[in-house]
C-alpha positions in Angstrom: 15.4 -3.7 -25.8 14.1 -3.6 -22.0 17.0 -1.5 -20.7 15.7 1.1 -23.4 12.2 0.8 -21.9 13.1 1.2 -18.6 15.5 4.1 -19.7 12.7 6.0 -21.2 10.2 5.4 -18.5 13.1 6.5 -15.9 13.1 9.6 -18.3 8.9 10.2 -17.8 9.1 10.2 -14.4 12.3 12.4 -14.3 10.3 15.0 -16.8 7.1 14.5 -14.4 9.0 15.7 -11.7 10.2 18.8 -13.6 6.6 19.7 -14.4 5.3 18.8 -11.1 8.2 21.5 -9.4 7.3 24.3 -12.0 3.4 23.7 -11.1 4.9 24.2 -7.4 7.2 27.6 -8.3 4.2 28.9 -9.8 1.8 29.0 -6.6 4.5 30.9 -4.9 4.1 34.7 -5.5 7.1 36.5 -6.9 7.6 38.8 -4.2 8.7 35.5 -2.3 12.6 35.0 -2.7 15.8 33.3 -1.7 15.4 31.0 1.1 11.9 32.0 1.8 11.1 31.2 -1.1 13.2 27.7 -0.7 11.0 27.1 2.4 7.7 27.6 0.8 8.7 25.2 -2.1 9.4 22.4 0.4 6.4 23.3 2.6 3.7 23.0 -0.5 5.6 20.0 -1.7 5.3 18.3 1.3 1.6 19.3 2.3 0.3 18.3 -1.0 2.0 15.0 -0.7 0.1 14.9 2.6 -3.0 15.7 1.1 -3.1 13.1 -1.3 -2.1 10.4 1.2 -5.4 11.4 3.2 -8.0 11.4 0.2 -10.3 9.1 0.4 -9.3 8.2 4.2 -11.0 8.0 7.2 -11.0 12.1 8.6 -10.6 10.5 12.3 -8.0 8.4 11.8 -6.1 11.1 10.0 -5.6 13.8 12.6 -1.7 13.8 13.3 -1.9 14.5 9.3 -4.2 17.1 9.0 -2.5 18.7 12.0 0.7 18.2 10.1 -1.3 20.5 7.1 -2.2 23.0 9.3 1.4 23.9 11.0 2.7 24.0 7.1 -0.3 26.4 6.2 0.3 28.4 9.3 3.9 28.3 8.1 3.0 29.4 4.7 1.1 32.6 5.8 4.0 34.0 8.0 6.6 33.3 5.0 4.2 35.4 3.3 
């Protein structure tokens, strides 16, 4: 009965995934394709994995972060 729990928790997080990548495809325009498009997924996966590892922290002791966020929005607006 617990390997059928854990089997369908393994199968929430798998379909959380899916959900969170097709919230991520949907803030990149159209007119963004192939391995642009490729880039910008990875870039706005990683940033916003960034920002939520800085809420609530410290901004000062953050910086190398928040650098980090700026290079990938830089990034984002030349892939654009």
């Amino acid at each position: 009965m617990e390997s059928a729990r854990a089997e369908a928790e393994r199968y929430r997080e798998e379909l959380n995934k899916l959900k969170e990548s097709e919230g991520l495809l949907n803030k990149i325009p159209v007119n963004i394709t192939g391995d642009s498009r490729y880039e910008a997924f990875q870039l706005i996966n990683e940033r916003d994995e960034l920002q939520k590892a800085t809420e609530g922290k410290e901004a000062a002791l953050i910086t190398p972060i928040t650098d980090r966020i700026t290079e990938i929005n830089n990034r984002l607006k030349t892939i654009s």
